[in-house]
DRENPA-3360 file (N, C-alpha, C; in nm, 2 decimals, always signed):
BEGIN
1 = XXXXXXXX = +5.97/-0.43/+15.31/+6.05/-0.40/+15.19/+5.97/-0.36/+15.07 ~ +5.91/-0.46/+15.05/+5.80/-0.39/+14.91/+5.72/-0.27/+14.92 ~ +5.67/-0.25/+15.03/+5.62/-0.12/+15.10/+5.70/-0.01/+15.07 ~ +5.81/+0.00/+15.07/+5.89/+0.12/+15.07/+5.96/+0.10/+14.90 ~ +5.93/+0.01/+14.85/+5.98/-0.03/+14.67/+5.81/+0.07/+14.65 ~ +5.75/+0.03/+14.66/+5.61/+0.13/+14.61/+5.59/+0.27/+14.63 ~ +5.62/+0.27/+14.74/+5.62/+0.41/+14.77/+5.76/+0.47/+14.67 ~ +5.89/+0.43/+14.65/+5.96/+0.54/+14.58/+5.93/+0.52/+14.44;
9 = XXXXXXXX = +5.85/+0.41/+14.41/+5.78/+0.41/+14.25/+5.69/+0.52/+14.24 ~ +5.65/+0.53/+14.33/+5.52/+0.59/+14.35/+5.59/+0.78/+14.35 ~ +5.66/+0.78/+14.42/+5.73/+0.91/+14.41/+5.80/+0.92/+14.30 ~ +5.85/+0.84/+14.21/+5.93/+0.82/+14.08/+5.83/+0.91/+13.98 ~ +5.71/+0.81/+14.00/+5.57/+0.84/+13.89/+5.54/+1.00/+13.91 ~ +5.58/+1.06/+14.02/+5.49/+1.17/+14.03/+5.60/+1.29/+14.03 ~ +5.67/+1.25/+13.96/+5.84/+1.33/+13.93/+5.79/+1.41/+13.80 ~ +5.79/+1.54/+13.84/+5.85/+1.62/+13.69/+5.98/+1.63/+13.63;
17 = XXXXXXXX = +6.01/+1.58/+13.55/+6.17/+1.62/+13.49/+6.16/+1.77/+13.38 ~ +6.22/+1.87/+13.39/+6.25/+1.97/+13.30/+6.37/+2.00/+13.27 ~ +6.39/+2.04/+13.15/+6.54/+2.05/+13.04/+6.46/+2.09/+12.97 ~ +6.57/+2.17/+12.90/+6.63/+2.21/+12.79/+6.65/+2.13/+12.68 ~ +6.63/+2.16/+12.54/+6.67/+2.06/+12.42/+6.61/+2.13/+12.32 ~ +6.70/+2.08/+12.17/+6.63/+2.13/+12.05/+6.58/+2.05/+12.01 ~ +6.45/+2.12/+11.89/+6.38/+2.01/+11.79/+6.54/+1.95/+11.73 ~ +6.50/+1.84/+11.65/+6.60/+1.84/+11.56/+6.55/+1.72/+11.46;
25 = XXXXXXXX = +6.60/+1.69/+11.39/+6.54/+1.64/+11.26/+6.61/+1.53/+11.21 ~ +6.57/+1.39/+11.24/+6.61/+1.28/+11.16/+6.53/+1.20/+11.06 ~ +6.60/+1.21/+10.95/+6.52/+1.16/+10.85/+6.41/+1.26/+10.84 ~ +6.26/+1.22/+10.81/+6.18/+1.25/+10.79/+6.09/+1.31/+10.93 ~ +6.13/+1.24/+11.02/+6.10/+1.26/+11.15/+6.13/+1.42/+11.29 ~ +6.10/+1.48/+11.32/+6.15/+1.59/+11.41/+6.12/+1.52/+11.55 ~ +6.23/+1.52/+11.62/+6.23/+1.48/+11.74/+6.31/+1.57/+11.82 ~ +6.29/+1.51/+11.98/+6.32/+1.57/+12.09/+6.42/+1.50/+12.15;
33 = XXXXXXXX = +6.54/+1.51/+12.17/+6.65/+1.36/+12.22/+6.64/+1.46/+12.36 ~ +6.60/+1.35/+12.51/+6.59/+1.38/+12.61/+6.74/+1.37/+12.68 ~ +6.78/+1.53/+12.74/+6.93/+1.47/+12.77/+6.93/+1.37/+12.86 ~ +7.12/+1.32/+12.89/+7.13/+1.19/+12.99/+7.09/+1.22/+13.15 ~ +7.11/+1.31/+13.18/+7.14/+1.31/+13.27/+6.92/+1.35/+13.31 ~ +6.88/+1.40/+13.27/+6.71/+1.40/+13.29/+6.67/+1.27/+13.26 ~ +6.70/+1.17/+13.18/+6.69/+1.06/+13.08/+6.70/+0.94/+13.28 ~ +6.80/+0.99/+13.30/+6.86/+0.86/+13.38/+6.75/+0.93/+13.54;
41 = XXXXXXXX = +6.64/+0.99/+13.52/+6.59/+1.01/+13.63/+6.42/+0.92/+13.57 ~ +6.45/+0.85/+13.53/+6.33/+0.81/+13.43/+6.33/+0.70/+13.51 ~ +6.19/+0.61/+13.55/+6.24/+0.47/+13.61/+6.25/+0.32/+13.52 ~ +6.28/+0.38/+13.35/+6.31/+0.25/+13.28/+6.41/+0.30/+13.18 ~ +6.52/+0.22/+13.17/+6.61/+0.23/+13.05/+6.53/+0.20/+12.93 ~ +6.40/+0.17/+12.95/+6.34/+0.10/+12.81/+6.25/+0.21/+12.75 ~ +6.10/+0.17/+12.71/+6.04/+0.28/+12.66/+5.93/+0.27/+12.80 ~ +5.93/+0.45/+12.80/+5.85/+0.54/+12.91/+5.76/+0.63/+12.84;
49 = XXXXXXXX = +5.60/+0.59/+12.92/+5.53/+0.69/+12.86/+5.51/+0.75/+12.99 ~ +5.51/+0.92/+12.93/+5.52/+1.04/+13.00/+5.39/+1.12/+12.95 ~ +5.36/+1.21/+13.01/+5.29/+1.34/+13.02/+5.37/+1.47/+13.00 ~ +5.37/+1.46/+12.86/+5.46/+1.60/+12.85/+5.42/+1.73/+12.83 ~ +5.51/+1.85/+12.80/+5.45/+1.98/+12.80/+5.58/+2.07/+12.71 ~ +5.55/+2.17/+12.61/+5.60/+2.21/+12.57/+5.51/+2.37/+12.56 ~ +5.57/+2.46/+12.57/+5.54/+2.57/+12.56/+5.35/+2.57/+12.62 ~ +5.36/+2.53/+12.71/+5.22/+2.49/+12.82/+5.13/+2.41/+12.74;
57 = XXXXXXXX = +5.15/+2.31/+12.62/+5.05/+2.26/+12.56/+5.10/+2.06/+12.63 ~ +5.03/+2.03/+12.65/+5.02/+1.89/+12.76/+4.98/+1.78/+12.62 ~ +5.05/+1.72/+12.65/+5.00/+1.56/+12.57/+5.13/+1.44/+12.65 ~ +5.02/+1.32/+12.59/+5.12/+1.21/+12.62/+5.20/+1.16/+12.53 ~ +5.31/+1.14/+12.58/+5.42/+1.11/+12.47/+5.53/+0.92/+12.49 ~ +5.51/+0.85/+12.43/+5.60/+0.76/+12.44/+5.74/+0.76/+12.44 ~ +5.87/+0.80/+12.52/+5.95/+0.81/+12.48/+6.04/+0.71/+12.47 ~ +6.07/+0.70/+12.35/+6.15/+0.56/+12.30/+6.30/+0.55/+12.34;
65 = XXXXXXXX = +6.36/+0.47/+12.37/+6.50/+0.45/+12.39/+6.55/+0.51/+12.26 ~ +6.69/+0.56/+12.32/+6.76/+0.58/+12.18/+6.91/+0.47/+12.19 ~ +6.93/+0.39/+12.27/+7.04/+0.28/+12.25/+7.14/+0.30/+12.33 ~ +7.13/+0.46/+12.40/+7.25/+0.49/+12.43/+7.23/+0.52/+12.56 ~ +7.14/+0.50/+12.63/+7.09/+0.51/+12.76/+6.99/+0.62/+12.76 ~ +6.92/+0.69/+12.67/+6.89/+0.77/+12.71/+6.74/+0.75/+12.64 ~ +6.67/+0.91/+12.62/+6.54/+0.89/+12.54/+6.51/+1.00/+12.45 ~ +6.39/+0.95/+12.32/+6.38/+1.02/+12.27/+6.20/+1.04/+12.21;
73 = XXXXXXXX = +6.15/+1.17/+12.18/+6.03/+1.13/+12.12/+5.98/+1.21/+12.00 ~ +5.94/+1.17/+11.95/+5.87/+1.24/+11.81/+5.79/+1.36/+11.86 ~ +5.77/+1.48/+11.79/+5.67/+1.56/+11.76/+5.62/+1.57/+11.66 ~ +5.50/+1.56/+11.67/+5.40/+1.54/+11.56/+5.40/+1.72/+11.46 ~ +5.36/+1.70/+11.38/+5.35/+1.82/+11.30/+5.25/+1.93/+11.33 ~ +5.15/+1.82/+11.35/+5.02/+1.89/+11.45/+5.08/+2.00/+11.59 ~ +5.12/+1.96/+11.65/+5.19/+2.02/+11.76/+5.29/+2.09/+11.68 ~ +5.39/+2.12/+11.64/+5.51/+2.14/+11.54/+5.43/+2.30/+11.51;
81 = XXXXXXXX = +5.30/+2.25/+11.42/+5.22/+2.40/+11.37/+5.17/+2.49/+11.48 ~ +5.09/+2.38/+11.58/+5.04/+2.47/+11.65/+5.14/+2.57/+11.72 ~ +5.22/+2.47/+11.80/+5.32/+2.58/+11.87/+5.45/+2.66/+11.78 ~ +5.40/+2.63/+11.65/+5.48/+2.76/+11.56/+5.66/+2.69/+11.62 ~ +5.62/+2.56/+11.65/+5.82/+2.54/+11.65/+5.91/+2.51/+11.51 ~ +6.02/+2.54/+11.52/+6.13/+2.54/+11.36/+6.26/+2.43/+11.46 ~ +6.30/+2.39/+11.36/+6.42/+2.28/+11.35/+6.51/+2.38/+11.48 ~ +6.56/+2.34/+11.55/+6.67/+2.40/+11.62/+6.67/+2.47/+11.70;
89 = XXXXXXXX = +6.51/+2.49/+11.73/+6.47/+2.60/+11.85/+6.50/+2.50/+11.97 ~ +6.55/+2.64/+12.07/+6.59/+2.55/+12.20/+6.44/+2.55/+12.31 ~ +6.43/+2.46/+12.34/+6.27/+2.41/+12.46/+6.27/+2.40/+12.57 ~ +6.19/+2.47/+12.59/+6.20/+2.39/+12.77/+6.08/+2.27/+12.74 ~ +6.09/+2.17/+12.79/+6.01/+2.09/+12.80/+6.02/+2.03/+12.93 ~ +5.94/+1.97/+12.97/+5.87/+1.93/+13.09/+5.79/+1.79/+13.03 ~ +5.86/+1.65/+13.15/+5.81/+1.52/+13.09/+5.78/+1.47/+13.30 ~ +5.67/+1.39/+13.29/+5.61/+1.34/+13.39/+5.59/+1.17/+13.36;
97 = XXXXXXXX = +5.64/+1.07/+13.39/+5.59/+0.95/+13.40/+5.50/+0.93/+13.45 ~ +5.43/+0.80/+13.36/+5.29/+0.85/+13.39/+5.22/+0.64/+13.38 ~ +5.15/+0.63/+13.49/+5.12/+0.50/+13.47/+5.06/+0.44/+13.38 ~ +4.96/+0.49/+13.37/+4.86/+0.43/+13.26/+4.88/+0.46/+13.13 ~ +4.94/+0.38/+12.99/+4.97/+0.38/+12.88/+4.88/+0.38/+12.80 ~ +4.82/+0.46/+12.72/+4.73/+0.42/+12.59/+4.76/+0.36/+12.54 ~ +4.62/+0.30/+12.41/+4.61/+0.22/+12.34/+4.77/+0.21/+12.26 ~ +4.84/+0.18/+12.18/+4.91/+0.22/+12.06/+4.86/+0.17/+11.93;
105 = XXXXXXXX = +4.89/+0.22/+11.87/+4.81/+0.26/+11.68/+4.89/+0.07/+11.64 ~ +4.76/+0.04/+11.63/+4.82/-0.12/+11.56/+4.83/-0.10/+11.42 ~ +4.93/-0.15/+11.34/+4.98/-0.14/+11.20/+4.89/-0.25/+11.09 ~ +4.85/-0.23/+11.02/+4.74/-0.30/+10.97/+4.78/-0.45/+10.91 ~ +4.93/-0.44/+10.92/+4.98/-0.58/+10.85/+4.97/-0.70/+11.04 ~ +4.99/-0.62/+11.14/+5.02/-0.69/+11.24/+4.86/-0.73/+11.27 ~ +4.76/-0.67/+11.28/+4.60/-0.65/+11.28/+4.56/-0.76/+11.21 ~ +4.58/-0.75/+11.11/+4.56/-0.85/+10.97/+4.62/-0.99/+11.07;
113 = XXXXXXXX = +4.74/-1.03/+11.12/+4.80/-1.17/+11.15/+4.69/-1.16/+11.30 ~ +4.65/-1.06/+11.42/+4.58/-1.11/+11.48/+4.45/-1.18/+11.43 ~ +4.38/-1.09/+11.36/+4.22/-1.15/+11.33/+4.26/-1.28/+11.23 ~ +4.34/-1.31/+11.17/+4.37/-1.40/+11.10/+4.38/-1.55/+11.18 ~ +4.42/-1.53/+11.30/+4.46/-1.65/+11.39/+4.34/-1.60/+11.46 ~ +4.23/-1.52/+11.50/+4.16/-1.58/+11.61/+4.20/-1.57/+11.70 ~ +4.31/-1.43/+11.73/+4.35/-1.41/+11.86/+4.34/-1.25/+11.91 ~ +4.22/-1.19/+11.86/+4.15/-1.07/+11.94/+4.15/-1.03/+12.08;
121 = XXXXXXXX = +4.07/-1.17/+12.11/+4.04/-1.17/+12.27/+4.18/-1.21/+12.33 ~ +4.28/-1.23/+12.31/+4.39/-1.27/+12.40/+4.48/-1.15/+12.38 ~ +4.49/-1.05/+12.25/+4.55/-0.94/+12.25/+4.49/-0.86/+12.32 ~ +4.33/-0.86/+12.32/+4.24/-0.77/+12.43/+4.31/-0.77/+12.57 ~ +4.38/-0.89/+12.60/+4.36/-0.94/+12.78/+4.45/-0.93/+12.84 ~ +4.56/-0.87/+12.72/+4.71/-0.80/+12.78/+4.70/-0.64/+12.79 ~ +4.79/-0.59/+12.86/+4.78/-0.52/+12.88/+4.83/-0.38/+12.79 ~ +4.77/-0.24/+12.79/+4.84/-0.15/+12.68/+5.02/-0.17/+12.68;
129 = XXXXXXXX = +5.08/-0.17/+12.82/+5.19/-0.16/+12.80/+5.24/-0.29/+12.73 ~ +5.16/-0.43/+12.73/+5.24/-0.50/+12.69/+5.24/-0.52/+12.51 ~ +5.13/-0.50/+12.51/+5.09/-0.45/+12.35/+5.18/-0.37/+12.26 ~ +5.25/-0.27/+12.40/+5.38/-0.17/+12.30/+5.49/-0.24/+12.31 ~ +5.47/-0.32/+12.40/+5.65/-0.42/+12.37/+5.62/-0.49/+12.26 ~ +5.48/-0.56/+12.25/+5.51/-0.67/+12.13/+5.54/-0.61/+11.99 ~ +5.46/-0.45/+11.94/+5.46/-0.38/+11.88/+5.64/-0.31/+11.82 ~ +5.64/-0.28/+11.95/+5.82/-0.29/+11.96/+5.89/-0.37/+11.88;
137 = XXXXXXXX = +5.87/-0.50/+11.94/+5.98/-0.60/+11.91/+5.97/-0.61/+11.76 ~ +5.80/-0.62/+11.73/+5.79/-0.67/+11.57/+5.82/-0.54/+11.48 ~ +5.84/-0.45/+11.55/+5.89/-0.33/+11.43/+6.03/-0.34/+11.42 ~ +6.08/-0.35/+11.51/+6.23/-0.34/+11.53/+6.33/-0.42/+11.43 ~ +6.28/-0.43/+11.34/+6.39/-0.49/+11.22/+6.30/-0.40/+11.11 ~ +6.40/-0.35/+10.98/+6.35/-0.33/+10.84/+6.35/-0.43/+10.76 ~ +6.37/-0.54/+10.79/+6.33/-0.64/+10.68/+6.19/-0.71/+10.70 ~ +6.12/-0.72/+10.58/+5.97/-0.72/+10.57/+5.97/-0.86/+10.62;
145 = XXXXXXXX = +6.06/-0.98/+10.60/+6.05/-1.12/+10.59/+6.06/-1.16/+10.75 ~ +6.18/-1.06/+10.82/+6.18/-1.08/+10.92/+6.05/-1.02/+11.00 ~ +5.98/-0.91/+10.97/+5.85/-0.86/+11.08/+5.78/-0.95/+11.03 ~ +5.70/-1.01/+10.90/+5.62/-1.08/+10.93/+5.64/-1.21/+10.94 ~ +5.77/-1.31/+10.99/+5.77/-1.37/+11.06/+5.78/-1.40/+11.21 ~ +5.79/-1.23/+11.24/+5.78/-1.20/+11.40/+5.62/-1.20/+11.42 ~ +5.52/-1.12/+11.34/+5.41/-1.16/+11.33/+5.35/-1.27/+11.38 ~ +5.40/-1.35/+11.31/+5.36/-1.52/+11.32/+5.44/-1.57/+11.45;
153 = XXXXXXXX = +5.55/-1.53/+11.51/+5.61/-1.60/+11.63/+5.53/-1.52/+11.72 ~ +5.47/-1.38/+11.72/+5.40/-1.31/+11.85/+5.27/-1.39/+11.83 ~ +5.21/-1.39/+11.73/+5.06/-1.49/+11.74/+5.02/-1.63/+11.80 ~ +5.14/-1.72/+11.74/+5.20/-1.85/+11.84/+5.23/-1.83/+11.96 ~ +5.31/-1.70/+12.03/+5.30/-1.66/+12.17/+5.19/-1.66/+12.25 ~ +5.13/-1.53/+12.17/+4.98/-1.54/+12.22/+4.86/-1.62/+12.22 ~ +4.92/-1.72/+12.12/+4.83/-1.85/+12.17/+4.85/-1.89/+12.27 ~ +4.99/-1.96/+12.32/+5.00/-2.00/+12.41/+5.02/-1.94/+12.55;
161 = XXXXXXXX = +4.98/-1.80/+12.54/+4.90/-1.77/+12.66/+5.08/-1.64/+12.71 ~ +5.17/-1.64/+12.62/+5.26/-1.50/+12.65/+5.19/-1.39/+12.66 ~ +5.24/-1.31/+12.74/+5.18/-1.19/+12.75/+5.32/-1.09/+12.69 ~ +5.46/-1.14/+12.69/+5.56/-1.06/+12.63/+5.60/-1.10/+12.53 ~ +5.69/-1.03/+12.46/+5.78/-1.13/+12.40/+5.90/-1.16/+12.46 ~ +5.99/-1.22/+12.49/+6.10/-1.26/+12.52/+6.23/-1.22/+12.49 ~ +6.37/-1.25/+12.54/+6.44/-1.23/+12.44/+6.47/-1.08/+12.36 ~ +6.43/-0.96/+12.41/+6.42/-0.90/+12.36/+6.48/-0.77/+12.41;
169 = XXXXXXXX = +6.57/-0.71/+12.36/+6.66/-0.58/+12.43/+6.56/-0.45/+12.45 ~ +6.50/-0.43/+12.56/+6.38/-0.31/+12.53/+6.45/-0.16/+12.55 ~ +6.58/-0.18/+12.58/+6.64/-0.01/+12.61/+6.73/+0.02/+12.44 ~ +6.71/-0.07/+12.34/+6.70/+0.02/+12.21/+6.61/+0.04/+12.07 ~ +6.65/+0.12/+12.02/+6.58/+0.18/+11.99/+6.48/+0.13/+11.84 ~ +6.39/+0.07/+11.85/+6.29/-0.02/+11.77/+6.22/+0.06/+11.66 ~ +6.23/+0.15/+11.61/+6.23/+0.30/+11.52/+6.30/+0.27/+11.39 ~ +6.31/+0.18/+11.29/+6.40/+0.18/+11.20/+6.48/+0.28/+11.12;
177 = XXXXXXXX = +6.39/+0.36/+11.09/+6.44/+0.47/+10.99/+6.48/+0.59/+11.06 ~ +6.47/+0.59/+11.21/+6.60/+0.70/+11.26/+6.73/+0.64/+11.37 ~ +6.73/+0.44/+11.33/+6.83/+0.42/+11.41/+6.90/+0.30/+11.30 ~ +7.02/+0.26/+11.38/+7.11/+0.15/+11.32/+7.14/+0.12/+11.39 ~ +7.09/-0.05/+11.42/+7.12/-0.18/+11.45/+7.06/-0.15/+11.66 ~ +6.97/-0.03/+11.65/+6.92/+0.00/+11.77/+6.99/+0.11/+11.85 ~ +7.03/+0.19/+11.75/+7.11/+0.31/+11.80/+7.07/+0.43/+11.72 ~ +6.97/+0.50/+11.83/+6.92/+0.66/+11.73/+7.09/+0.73/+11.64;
185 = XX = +7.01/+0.75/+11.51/+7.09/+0.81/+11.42/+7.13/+0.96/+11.50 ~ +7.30/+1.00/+11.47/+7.37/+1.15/+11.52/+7.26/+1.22/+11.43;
% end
């Protein structure tokens, strides 16, 4: 039975999904909302990092839950210029799940509570993917009082030897300023 659970993971991972979709623009942000029905060929309601492609240019992309079952990801400006894209152009895009997760960009206030506590080497000894849930969890509120006391509850985790955080809804959307209450903004 596990034998055959691997193998269709294994066939899952090596899945191109292609659609259709416009740029479109929340807040300050331009994103890609992955439709449902490409979305639900994904193998996590949570966050999936993919191998994407847009007008033949390839990068990895994290695509975040948007709350509603589905996914979504940022384009960077950089890409944005190069491929000469404007708000509302329609895309073919092409997304690949993809095992191995990069680093993710540590926020200097969360950085600051690791080296603070002396727990470098134990954020080292998890893994990238788990480093984007904790990341996740501690962004996932706008109130400053609440992240940096999530700060301090993920460092006490990681002392005592968590590798996740707990407790935690990973299929919405942890993005403050293009969601509410974990639900990508219309």
């Amino acid at each position: 039975m596990n034998r055959i659970l691997l193998l269709f993971q294994l066939e899952i991972l090596e899945m191109k999904i292609i659609f259709e979709a416009k740029l479109i623009q929340i807040g300050s942000r331009r994103i890609i909302v992955v439709p449902m029905d490409s979305s639900e060929k994904l193998p996590s309601r949570g966050m999936v990092m993919v191998q994407a492609s847009i007008k033949g240019d390839s990068f990895v992309a994290p695509l975040e839950p948007d709350g509603r079952g589905s996914h979504w990801f940022e384009v960077s400006n950089k890409l944005r210029e190069e491929l000469r894209l404007n708000l509302d152009d329609k895309l073919e895009v092409a997304i690949e799940p993809i095992k191995d997760w990069p680093e993710p960009e540590i926020p200097r206030d969360i950085l600051d509570g690791i080296n603070h506590a002396n727990l470098m080497d134990k954020w080292d000894s998890i893994t990238p993917k788990a480093r984007w849930d904790w990341l996740r969890w501690i962004r996932a509120t706008a109130n400053p009082q609440t992240r940096n006391k999530r700060i301090g509850i993920a460092c006490s985790k990681l002392q005592k030897g968590d590798k996740h955080p707990c407790c935690f809804d990973r299929t919405r959307c942890t993005i403050t300023d293009v969601s509410k209450s974990g639900v990508l903004l219309d």
